[in-house]
C-alpha positions as semicolon CSV with decimal commas, in nm:
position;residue;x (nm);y (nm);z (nm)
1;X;9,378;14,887;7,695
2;X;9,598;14,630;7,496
3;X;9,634;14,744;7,152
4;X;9,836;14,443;6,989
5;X;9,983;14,110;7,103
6;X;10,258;13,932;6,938
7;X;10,544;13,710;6,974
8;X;10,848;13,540;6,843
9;X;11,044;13,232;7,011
10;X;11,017;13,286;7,424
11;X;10,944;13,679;7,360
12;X;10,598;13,873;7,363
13;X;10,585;14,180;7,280
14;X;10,227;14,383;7,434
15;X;10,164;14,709;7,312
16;X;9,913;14,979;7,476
17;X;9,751;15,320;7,362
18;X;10,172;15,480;7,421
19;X;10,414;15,250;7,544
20;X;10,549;14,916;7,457
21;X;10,626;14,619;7,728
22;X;10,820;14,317;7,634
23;X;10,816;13,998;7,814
24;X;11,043;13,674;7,820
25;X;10,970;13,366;7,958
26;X;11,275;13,129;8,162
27;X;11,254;12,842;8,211
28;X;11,387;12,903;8,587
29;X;11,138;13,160;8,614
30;X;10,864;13,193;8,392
31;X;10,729;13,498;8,223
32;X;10,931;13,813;8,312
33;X;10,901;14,152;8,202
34;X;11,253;14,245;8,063
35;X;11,176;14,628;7,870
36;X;10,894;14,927;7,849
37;X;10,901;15,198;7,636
38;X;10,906;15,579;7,695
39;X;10,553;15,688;7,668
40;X;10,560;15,780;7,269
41;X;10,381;16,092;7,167
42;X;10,137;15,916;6,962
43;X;9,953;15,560;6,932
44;X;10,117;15,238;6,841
45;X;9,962;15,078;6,559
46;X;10,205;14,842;6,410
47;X;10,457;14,602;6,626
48;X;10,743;14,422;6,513
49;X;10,963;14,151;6,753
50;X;11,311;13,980;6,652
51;X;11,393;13,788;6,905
52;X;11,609;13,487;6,770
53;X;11,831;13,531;6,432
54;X;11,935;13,169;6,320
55;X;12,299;13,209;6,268
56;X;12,318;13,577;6,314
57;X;12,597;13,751;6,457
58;X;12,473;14,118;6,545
59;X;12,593;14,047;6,949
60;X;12,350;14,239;7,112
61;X;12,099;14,366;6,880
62;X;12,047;14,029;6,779
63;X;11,693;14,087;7,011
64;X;11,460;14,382;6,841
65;X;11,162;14,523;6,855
66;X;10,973;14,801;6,652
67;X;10,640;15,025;6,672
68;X;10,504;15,209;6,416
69;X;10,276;15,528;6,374
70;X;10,128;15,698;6,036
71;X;10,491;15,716;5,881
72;X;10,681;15,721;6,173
73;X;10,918;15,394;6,296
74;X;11,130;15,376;6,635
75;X;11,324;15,067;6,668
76;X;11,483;14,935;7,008
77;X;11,757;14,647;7,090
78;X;11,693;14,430;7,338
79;X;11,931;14,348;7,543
80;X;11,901;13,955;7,754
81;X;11,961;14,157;8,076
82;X;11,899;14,513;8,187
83;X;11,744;14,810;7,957
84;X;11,676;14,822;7,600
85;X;11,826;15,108;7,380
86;X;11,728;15,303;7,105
87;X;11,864;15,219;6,748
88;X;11,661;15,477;6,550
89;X;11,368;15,674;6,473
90;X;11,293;15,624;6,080
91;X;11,028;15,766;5,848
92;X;10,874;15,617;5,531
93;X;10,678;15,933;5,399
94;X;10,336;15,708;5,371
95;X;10,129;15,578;5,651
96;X;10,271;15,215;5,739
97;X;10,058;14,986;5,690
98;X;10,252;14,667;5,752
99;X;10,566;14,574;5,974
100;X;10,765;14,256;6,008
101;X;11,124;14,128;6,025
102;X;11,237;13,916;5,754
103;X;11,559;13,786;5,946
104;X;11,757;14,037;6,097
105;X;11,632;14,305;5,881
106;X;11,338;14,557;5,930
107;X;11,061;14,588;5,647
108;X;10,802;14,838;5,652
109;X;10,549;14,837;5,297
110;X;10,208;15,088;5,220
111;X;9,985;14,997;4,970
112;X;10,103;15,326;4,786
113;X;10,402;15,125;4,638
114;X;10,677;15,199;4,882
115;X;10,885;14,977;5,082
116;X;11,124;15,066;5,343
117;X;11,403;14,853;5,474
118;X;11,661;14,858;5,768
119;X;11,967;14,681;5,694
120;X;12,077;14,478;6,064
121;X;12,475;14,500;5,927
122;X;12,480;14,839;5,726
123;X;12,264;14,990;6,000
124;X;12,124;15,182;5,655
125;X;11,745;15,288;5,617
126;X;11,682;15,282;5,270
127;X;11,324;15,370;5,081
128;X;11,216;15,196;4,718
129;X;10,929;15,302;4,515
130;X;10,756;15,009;4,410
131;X;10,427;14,932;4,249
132;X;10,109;14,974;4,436
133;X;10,137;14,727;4,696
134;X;9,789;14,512;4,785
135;X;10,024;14,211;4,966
136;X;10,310;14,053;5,108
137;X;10,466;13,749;5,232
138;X;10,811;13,631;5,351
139;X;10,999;13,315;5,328
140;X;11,341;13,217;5,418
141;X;11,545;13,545;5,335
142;X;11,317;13,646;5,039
143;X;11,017;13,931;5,062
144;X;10,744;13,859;4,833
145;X;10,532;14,153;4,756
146;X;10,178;14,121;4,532
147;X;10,107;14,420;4,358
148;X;9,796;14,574;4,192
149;X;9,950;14,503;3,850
150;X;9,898;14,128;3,877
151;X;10,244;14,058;3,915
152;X;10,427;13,903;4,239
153;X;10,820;14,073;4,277
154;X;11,071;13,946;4,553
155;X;11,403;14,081;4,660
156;X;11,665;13,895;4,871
157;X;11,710;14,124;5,165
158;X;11,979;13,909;5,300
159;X;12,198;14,036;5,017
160;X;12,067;14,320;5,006
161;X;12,157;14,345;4,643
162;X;12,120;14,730;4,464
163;X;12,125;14,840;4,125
164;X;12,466;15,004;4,026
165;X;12,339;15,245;3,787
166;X;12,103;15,407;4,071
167;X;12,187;15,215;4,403
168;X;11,834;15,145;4,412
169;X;11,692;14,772;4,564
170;X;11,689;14,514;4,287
171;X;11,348;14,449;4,305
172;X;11,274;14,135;4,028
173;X;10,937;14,031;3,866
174;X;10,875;13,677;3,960
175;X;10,530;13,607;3,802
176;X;10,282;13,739;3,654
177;X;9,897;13,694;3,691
178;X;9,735;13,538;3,322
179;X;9,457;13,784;3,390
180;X;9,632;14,095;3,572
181;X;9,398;14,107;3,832
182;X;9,575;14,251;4,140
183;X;9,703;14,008;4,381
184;X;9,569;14,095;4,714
185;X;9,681;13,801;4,928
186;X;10,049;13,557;4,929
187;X;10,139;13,244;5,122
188;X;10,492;13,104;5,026
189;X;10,564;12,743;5,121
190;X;10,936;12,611;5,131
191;X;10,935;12,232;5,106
192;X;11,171;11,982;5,202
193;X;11,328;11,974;4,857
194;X;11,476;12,335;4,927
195;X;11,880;12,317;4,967
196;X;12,176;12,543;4,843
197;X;12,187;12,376;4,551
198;X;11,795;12,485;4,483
199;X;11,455;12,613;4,574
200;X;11,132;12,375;4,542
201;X;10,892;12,651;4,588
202;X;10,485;12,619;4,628
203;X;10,327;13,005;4,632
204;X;9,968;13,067;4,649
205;X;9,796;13,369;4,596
206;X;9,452;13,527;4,563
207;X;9,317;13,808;4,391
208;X;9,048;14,081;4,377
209;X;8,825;13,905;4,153
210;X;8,822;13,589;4,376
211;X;9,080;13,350;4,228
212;X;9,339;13,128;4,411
213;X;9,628;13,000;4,224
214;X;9,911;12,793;4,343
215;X;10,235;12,805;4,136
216;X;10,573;12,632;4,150
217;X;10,979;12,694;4,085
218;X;11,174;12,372;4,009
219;X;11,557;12,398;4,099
220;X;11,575;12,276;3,733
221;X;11,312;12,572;3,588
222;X;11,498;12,883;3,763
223;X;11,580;13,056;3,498
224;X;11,208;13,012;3,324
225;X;11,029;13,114;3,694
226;X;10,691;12,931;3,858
227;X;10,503;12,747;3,658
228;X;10,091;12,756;3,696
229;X;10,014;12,469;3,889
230;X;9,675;12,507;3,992
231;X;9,367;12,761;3,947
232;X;9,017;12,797;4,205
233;X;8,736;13,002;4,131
234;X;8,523;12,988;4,410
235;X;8,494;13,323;4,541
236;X;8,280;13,602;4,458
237;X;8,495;13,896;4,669
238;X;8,839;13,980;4,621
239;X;9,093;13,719;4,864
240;X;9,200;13,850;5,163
241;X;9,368;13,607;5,303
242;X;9,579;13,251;5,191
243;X;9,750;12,980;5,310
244;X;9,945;12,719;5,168
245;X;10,074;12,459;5,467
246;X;10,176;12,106;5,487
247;X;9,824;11,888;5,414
248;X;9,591;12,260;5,333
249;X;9,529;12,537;5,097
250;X;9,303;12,804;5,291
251;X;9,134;13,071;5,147
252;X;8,973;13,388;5,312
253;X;8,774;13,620;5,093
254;X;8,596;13,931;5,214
255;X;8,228;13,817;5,173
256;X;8,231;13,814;5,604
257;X;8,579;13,582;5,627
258;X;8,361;13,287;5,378
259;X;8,674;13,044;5,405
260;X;8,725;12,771;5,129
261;X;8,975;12,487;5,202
262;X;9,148;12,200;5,015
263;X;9,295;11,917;5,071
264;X;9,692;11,889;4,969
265;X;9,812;11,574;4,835
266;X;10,209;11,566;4,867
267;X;10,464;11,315;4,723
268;X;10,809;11,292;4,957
269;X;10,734;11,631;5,079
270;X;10,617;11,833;4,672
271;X;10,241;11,900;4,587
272;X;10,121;11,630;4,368
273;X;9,816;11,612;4,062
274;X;9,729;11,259;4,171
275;X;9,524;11,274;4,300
276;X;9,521;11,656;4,323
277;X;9,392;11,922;4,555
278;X;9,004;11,818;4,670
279;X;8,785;12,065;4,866
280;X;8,744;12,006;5,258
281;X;8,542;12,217;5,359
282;X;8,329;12,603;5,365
283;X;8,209;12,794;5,635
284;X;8,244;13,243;5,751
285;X;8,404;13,354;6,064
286;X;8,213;13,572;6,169
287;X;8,346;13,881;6,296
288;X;8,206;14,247;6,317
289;X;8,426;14,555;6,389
290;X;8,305;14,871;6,516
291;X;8,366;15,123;6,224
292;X;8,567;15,289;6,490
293;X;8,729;15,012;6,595
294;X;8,939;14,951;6,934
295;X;9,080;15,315;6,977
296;X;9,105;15,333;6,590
297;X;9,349;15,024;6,568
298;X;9,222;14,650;6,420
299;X;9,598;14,505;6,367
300;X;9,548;14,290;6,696
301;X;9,220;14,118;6,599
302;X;9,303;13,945;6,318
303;X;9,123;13,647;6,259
304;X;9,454;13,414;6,192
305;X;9,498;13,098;6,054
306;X;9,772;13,086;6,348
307;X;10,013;12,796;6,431
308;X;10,307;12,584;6,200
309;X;10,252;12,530;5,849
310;X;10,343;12,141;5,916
311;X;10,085;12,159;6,219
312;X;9,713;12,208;6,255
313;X;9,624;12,609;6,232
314;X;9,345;12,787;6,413
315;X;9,129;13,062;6,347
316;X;9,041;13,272;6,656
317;X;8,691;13,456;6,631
318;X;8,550;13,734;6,811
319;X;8,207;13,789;6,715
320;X;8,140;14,126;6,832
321;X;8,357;14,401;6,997
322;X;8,294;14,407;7,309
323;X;8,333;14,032;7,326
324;X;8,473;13,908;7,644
325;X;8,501;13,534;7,490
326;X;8,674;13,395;7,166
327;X;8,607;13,077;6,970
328;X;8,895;12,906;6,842
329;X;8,815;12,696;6,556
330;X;9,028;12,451;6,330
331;X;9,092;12,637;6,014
332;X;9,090;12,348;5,782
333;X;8,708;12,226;5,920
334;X;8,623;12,541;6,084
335;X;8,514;12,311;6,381
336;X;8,497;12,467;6,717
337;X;8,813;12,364;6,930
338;X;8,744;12,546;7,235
339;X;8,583;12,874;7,379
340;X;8,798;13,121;7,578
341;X;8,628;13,351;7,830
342;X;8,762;13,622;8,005
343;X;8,860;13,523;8,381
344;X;8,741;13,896;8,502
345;X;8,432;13,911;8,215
346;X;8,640;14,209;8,059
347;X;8,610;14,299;7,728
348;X;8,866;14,154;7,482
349;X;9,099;14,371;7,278
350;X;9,364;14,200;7,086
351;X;9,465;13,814;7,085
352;X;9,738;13,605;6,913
353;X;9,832;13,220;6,906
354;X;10,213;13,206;6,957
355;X;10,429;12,861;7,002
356;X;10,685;12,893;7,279
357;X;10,953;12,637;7,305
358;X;10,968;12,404;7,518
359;X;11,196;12,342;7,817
360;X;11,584;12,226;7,852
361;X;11,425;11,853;8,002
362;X;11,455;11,531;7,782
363;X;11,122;11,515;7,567
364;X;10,963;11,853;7,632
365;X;10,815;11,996;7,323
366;X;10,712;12,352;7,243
367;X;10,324;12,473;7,370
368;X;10,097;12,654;7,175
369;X;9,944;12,976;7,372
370;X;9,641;13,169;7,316
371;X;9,753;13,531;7,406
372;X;9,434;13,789;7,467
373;X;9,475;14,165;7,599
374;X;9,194;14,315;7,736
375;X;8,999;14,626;7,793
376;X;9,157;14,663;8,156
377;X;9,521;14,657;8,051
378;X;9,564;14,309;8,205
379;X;9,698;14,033;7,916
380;X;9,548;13,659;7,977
381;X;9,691;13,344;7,886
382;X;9,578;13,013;7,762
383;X;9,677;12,648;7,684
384;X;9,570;12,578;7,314
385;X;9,846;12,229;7,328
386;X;9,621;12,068;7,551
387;X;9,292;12,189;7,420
388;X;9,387;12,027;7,097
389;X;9,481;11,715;7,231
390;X;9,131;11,667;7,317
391;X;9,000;11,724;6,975
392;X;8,966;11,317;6,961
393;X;8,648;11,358;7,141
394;X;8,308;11,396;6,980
395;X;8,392;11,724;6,759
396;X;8,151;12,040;6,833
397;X;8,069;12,230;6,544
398;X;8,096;12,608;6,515
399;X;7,833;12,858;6,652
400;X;7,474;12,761;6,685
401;X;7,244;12,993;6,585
402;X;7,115;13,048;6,923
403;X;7,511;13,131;7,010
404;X;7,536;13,342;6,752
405;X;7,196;13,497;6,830
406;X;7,380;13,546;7,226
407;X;7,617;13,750;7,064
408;X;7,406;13,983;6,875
409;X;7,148;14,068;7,071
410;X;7,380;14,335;7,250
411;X;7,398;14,514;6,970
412;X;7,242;14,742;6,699
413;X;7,415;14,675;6,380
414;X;7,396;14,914;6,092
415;X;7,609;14,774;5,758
416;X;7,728;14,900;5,450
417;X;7,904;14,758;5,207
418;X;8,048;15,130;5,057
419;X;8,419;15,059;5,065
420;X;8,449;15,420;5,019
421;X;8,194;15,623;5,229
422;X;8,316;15,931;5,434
423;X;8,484;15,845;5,778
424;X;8,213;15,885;6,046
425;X;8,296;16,205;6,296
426;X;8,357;16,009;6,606
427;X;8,734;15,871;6,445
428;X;8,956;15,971;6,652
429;X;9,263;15,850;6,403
430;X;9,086;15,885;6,036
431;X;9,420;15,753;5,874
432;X;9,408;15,429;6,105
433;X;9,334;15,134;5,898
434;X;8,976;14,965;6,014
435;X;8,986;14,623;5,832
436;X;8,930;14,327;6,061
437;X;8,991;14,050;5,842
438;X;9,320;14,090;5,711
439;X;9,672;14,033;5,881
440;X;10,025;14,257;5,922
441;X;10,320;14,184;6,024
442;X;10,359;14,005;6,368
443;X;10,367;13,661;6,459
444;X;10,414;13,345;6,212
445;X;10,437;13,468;5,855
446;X;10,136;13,422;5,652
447;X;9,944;13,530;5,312
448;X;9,845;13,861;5,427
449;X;9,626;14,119;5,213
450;X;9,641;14,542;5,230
451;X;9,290;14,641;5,338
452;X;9,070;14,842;5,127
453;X;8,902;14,561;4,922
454;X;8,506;14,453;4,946
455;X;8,475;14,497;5,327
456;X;8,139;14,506;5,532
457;X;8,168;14,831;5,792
458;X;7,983;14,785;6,124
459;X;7,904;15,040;6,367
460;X;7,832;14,874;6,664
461;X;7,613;15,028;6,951
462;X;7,598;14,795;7,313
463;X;7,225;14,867;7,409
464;X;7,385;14,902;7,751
465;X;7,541;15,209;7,603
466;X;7,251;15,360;7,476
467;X;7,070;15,284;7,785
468;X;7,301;15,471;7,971
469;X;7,329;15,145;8,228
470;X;7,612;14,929;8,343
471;X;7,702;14,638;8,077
472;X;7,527;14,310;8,156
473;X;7,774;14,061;8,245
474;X;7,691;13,685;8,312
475;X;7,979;13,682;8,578
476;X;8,111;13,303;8,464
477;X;8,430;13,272;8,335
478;X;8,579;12,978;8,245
479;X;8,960;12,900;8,105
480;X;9,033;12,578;7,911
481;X;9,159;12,277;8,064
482;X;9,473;12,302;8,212
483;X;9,416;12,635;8,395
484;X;9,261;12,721;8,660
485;X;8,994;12,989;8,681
486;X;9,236;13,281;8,809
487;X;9,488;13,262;8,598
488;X;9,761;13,498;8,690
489;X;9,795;13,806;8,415
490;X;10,128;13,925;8,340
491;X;10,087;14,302;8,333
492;X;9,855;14,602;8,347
493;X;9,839;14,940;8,230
């Protein structure tokens, strides 16, 4: 069973219940698998991929790639041509809950207020006690971390810069939330305006009583810090998930993924009052979790928004989990784009949207790719570039009720909304994290949030199950246009 999907330039990196497999796509030769892990000794539940450093000069561990289990880290180079190697195993003392690369350096955070961080030049592992963590986002060479103070702190990890007194991580306060709630999701937006000389720089945030702020640094205001730009209250549940882009603000709160979204008004490329931010649009993803999840792991189903922040983003939903189709929907409309189905009707286990470039040839331009790993082991793959072109057609909404109705009626759903009630005896991993709707590490950065706040618990029974039958399967399966039906999968476990 794939665990997690994700990617980074040409790379993917596909991670099952104990090993890792990396792929990379020529342009000679299409996707080819270029590294696979030892079987590990326990289960992968975070993945990290570096695969392009812009202007980096570590030779050949300029390629990485990292797992993650409870507190344990391995981390591998990747090499463009025969067998990766190991660069270290490295422990945090927490469970990790999120890991990402913020250039050429590995970050690992827990919402228990520690951060760890492997330096690409020092080859140093160094741990900081922080506040309680409840989010995170990155941008150019700064980490961003909301805490459950109220206040948002960054450090440069390019420069790596440490106190002399203690040789701890300068860690600095950048704001400070007016009412201290904690912030529990970040999206940092670097406009055109940002140069050596200065940062124009647009952060939104959300927090756990349901308010989205965007602030802003002036080059000229750097030494006075972000000033409040904008405040929402439309949420009831704390914000899960936010994201500032190009022409949207989109927020996720934990009421069942109810998204809110806005319309940005820029002038030459900075957020402008006139006439202001106007709301677009409201509508819920849907998506229900087993309380046991896929194996105990939900880091490869979350929801998105995927894609560019100067392009249109998507949100992928999977209504149930045993799904063996996806919706991908337009996350500034929520209007349906396209629906994926399995080509073999299995059950779908992880997905991500991931932007390859585009070929050497004069006027080729990168293609977006829905990713999804499956119950079998195999990993699917799908055309979103052309699907979108097509959105000039009549636009289809998202689920009807009788589609939405389809998807139930396989199940028995229990819910609670205890955020706190005692883990069920079938967990296999009780210190896996089970929250659907929020996003680590992998992929695109994005306003990500640390699970734990206002979620909905499903346990999820397939009548076939109870039955003690076979699963009913409609047999169709249809791929998007620009595939055919039998599209080749790269790998199986």
């Amino acid at each position: 069973m794939v665990r997690i999907v994700c990617g980074h330039h040409n790379w993917i990196a596909v991670a099952y219940a104990q090993f890792l497999v990396c792929y990379r796509m020529k342009e000679s030769s299409g996707w080819q698998q270029v590294f696979c892990s030892p079987r590990l000794d326990w289960l992968i539940e975070r993945v990290a991929l570096n695969a392009k450093v812009l202007g980096g000069s570590l030779g050949e561990q300029d390629k990485m790639v990292a797992v993650a289990s409870c507190s344990e880290i391995i981390l591998w180079a990747l090499p463009a041509e025969g067998n990766g190697s190991e660069i270290g195993v490295f422990h945090l003392g927490v469970p990790v809950e999120a890991l990402f690369f913020v250039g050429s350096q590995l970050i690992a955070t827990s919402h228990t207020g520690k951060i760890g961080v492997w330096n690409a030049v020092t080859k140093h592992w160094q741990i900081q006690d922080v506040v309680p963590i409840s989010s995170y986002d990155a941008a150019g060479t700064f980490l961003l971390l909301g805490c459950h103070n109220g206040s948002i702190y960054y450090v440069d990890v390019q420069k790596f810069p440490l106190r002399m007194k203690d040789n701890d991580l300068l860690v600095t306060e950048l704001y400070r939330d007016p009412s201290e709630d904690a912030v529990t999701a970040l999206s940092v937006y670097l406009t055109p305006k940002t140069s050596d000389s200065g940062n124009w720089i647009e952060i939104a945030y959300g927090t756990s009583s349901g308010t989205v702020r965007v602030i802003v640094q002036h080059p000229e205001t750097v030494g006075s810090g972000p000033q409040l730009f904008q405040t929402f209250t439309v949420h009831r549940s704390p914000v899960t998930t936010v994201m500032l882009s190009e022409k949207h603000l989109i927020s996720v709160c934990a009421d069942n993924n109810h998204v809110r979204t806005w319309t940005v008004t820029r002038f030459r490329g900075m957020i402008s009052t006139q006439p202001g931010s106007t709301p677009l649009a409201s509508f819920k993803i849907l998506s229900l979790e087993d309380i046991d999840g896929h194996a105990g792991c939900s880091a490869g189903t979350n929801i998105g928004p995927f894609g560019e922040r100067d392009d249109q983003q998507v949100f992928i939903q999977k209504v149930v989990p045993d799904a063996s189709q996806v919706f991908v929907r337009l996350s500034s409309t929520g209007k349906r784009i396209c629906e994926v189905r399995s080509v073999d009707s299995t059950a779908i286990t992880s997905f991500t949207v991931h932007e390859c470039e585009g070929s050497s040839r004069i006027g080729s331009r990168p293609r977006r790719y829905l990713f999804t790993g499956h119950a079998n082991g195999s990993l699917q793959m799908w055309d979103l570039t052309t699907a979108m072109e097509m959105l000039g057609k009549p636009p289809v909404g998202g689920l009807s009720e009788e589609e939405l109705l389809q998807q139930l009626e396989q199940c028995d759903l229990a819910l609670t909304r205890t955020p706190d009630m005692s883990p069920a005896g079938s967990i296999a991993h009780p210190g896996s994290p089970r929250a659907s709707s929020t996003r680590y590490g992998g992929g695109a950065p994005a306003g990500r949030a640390t699970p734990g706040q206002g979620r909905t618990r499903v346990h999820v029974t397939p009548r076939w199950r109870r039955a003690g039958g076979v699963p009913r399967r409609s047999g169709q399966c249809r791929a998007i246009a620009g595939y055919p039906r039998g599209r080749e999968t790269l790998g199986s476990a």
